[in-house]
C-alpha positions, 0 to 999 in steps of 0.5 A: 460837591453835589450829594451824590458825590459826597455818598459815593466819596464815603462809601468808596473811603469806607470800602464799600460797594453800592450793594453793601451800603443798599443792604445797610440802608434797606434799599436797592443797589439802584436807589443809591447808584441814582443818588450817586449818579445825580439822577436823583436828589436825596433830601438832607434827611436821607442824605445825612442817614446813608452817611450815618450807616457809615459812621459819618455827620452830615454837617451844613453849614453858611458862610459869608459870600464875598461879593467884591464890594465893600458891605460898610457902604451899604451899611451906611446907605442903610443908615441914611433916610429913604428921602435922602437915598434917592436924592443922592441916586437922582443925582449920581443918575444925572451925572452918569447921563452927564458923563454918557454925553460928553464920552458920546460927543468925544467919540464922534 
């Protein structure tokens, strides 16, 4: 949800125009239609004070992104010494040209 969607949900939940929520903000009717539209971005800042007019916080918040990849892997490749990290890609790089070789020749 973008910030101009989440002003306009509020204000419309609130019952009130883009006029109304201009004349609470001390700006224009067109300043907050912008925003809504995504003409332009407001700061967190602005943001989070247009929704105060409307007796409502702003949270931010983080989430941890699930990248489809088990993370303890890279936990314990981290753990392993630098050296040791490129040894094993030396070798994983080899085996892969290995494996591109045979697949190549079976193809033709």
């Amino acid at each position: 949800m973008t910030a101009g969607e989440l002003l306009r949900e509020t204000r419309r939940r609130h019952g009130l125009t883009q006029r109304q929520l201009a004349i609470r903000a001390r700006t224009s009717q067109a300043a907050i239609s912008r925003i809504e539209r995504g003409v332009v971005s407001p700061t967190v800042e602005t943001l989070a004070e247009l929704l105060w007019m409307m007796n409502e916080e702003l949270v931010l918040g983080a989430e941890p992104v699930d990248w489809g990849h088990d993370m303890t892997l890279n936990q314990a490749n981290l753990a392993i010494d630098p050296e040791a990290r490129i040894r094993r890609g030396v070798v994983y790089s080899r085996r892969m040209a290995q494996i591109r070789g045979v697949a190549a020749r079976a193809g033709t």
